[in-house]
DOKOLNU-481188 format. One record per residue: x, y, z of N, C-alpha, C in turn; chain; residue number from 0. Coordinates in pm, 1 decimal. Layout:
% DOKOLNU-481188
+----------+----------+----------+----------+----------+----------+----------+----------+----------+---+-----+
!     n.c1 !     n.c2 !     n.c3 !    ca.c1 !    ca.c2 !    ca.c3 !     c.c1 !     c.c2 !     c.c3 ! c !   k !
+----------+----------+----------+----------+----------+----------+----------+----------+----------+---+-----+
!        X !        Y !        Z !        X !        Y !        Z !        X !        Y !        Z ! A ! NUM !
...
+----------+----------+----------+----------+----------+----------+----------+----------+----------+---+-----+
This chain:
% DOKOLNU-481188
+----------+----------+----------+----------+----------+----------+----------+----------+----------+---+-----+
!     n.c1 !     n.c2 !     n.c3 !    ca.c1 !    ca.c2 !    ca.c3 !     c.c1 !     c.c2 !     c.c3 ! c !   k !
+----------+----------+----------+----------+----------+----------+----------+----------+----------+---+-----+
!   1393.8 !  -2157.7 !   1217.9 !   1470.4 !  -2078.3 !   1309.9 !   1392.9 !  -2068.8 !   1441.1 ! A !   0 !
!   1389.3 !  -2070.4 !   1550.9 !   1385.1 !  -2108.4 !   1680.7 !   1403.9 !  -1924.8 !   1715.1 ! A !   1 !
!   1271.1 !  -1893.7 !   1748.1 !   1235.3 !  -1772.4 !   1812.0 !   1238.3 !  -1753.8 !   1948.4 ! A !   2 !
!   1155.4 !  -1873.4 !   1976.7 !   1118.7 !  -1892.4 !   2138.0 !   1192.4 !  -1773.8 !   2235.0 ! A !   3 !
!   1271.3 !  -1759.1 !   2217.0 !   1376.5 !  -1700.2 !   2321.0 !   1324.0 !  -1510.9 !   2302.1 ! A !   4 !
!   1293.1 !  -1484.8 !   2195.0 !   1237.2 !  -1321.0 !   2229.4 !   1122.2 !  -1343.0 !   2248.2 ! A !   5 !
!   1010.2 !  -1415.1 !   2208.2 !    914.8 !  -1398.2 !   2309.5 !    886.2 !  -1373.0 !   2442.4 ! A !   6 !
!    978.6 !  -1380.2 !   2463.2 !    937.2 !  -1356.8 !   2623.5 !    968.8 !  -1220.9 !   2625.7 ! A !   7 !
!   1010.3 !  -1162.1 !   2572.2 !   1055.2 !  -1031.7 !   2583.6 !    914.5 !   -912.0 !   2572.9 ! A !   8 !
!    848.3 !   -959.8 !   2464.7 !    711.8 !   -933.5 !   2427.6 !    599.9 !   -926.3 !   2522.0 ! A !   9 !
!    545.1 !   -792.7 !   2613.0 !    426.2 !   -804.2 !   2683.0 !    285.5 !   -841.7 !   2585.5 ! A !  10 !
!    230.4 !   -937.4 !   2642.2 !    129.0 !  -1024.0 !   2578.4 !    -11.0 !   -973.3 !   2671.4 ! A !  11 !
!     28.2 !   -858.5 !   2801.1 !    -81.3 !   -857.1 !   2863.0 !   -121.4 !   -711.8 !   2910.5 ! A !  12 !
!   -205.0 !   -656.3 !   2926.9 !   -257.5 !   -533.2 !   2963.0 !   -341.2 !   -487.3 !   2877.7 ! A !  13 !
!   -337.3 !   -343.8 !   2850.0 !   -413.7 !   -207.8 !   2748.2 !   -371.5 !   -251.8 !   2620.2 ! A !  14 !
!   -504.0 !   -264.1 !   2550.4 !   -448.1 !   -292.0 !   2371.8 !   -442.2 !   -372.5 !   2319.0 ! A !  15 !
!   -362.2 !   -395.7 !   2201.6 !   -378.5 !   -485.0 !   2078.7 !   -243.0 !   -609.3 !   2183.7 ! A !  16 !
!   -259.1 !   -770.3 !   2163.3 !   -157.5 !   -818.9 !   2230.8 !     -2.2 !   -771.2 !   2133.5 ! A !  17 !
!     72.6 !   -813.6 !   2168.0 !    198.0 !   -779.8 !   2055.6 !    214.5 !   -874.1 !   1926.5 ! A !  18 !
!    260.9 !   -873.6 !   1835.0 !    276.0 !   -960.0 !   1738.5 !    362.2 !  -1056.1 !   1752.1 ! A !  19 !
!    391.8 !  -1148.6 !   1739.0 !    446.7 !  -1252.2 !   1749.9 !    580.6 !  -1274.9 !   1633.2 ! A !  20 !
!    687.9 !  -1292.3 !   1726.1 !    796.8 !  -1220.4 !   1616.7 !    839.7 !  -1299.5 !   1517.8 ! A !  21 !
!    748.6 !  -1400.7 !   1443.5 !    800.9 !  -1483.3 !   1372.4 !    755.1 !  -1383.4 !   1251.4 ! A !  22 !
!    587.6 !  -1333.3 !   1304.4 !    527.8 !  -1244.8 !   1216.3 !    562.7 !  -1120.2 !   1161.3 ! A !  23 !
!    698.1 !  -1087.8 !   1234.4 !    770.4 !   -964.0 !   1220.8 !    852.0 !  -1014.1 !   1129.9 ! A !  24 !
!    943.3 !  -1091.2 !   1194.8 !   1070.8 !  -1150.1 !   1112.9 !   1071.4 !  -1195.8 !    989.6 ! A !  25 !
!    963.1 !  -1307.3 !    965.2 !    938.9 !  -1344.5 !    799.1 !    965.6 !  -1247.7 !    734.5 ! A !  26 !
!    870.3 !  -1125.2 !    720.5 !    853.2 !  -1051.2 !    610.1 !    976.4 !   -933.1 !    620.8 ! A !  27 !
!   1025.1 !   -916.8 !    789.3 !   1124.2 !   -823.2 !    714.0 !   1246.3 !   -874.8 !    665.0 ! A !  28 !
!   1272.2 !   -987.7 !    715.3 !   1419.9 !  -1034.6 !    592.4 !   1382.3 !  -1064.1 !    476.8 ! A !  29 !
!   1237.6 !  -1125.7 !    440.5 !   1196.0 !  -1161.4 !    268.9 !   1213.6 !  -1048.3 !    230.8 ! A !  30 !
!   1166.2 !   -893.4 !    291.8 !   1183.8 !   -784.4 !    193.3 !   1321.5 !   -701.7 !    226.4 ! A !  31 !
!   1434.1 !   -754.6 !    330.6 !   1538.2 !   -692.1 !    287.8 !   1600.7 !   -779.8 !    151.1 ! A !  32 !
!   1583.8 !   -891.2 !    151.5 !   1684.8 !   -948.8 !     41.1 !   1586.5 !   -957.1 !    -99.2 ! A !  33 !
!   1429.5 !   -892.6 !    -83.5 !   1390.7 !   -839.0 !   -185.6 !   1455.7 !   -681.6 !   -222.9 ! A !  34 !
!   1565.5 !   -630.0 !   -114.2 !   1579.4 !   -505.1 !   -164.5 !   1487.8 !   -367.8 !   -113.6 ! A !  35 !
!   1368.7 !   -426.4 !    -24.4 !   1289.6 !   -328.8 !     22.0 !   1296.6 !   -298.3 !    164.5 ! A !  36 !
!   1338.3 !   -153.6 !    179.4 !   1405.1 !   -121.2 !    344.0 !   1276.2 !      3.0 !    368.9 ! A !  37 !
!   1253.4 !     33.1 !    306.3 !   1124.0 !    107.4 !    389.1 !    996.2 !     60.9 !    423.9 ! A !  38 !
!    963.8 !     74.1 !    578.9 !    911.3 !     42.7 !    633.4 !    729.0 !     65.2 !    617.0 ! A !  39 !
!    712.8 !    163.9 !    519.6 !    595.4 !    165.9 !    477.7 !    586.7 !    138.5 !    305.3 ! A !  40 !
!    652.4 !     51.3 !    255.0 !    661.9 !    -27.5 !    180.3 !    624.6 !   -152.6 !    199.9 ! A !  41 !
!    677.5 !   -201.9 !    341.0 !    656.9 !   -343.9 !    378.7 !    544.7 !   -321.0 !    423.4 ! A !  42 !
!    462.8 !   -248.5 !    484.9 !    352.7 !   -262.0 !    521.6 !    256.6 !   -234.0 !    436.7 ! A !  43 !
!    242.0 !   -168.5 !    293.7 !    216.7 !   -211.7 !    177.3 !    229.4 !   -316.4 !    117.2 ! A !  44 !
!    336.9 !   -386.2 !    105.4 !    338.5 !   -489.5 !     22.1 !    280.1 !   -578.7 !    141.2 ! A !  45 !
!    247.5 !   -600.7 !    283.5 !    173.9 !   -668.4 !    364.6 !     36.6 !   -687.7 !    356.1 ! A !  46 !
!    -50.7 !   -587.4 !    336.9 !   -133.6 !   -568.7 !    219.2 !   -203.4 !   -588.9 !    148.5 ! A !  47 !
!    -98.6 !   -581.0 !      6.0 !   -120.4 !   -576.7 !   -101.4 !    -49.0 !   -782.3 !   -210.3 ! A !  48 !
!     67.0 !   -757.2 !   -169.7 !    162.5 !   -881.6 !   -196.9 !     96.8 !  -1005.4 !   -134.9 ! A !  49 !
!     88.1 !  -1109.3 !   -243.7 !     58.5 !  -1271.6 !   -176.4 !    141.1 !  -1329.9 !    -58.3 ! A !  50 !
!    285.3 !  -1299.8 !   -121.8 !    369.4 !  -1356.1 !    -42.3 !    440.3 !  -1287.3 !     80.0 ! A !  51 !
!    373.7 !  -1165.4 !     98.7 !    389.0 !  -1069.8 !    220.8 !    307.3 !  -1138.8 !    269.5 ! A !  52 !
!    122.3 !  -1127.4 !    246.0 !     46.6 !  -1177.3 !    363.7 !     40.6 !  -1310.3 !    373.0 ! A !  53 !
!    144.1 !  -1389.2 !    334.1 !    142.9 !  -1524.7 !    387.2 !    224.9 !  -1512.2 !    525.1 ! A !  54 !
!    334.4 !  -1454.4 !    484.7 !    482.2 !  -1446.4 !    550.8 !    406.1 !  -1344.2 !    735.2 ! A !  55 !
!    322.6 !  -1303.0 !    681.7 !    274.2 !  -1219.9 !    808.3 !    130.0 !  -1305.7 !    838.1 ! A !  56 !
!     83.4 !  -1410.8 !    806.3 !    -26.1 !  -1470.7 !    826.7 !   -141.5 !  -1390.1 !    813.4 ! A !  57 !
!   -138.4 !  -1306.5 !    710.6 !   -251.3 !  -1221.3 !    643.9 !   -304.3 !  -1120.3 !    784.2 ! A !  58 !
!   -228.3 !  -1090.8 !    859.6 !   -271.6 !  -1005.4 !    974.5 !   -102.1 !   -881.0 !    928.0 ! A !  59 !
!   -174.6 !   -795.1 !    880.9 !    -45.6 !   -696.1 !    894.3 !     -8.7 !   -669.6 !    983.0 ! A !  60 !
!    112.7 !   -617.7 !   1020.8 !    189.6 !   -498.7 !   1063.5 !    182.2 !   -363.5 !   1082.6 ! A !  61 !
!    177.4 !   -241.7 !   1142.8 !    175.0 !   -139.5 !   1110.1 !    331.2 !    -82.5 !   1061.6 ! A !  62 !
!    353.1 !     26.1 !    998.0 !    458.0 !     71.1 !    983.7 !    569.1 !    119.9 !   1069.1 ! A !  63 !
!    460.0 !    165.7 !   1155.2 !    564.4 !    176.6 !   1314.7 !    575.4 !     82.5 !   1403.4 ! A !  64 !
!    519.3 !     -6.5 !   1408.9 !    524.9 !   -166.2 !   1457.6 !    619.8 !   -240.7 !   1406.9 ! A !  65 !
!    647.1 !   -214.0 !   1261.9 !    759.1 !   -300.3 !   1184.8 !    902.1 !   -181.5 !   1218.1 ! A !  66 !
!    882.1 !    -49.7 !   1246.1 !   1037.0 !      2.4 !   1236.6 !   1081.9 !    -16.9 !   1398.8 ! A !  67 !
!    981.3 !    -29.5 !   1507.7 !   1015.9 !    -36.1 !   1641.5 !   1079.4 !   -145.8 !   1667.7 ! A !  68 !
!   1016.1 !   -273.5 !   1548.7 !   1122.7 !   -401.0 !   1575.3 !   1195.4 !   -412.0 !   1585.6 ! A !  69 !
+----------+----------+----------+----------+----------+----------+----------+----------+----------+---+-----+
């Protein structure tokens, strides 16, 4: 799937952590809606904790409010 197009949306520059890169968002939250898991500090548990969360997020989590602001 072809992201390119919200990146740009994403400030990459100033104060702080850069932003995450929304492929790193996206993987894991559709793997865990059609796992059935909608809370947002669940996914950032199973980000974590789960193999196939920290693949899907390239073993760099998410925070919980990082994943619901998405």
């Amino acid at each position: 799937m072809d992201l390119s197009s919200f990146d740009k949306a994403f400030k990459n520059g100033g104060v702080g952590r850069s932003a995450f890169p929304v492929r790193r968002l996206t993987a894991p939250l559709i793997y865990s809606f059609l796992d059935g898991v909608y809370s947002t500090r669940r996914i950032e548990r199973y980000c974590h904790e789960n193999v196939i969360y920290r693949y899907l997020c390239d073993d760099d989590p998410p925070d919980h409010s990082t994943i619901s602001r998405f």
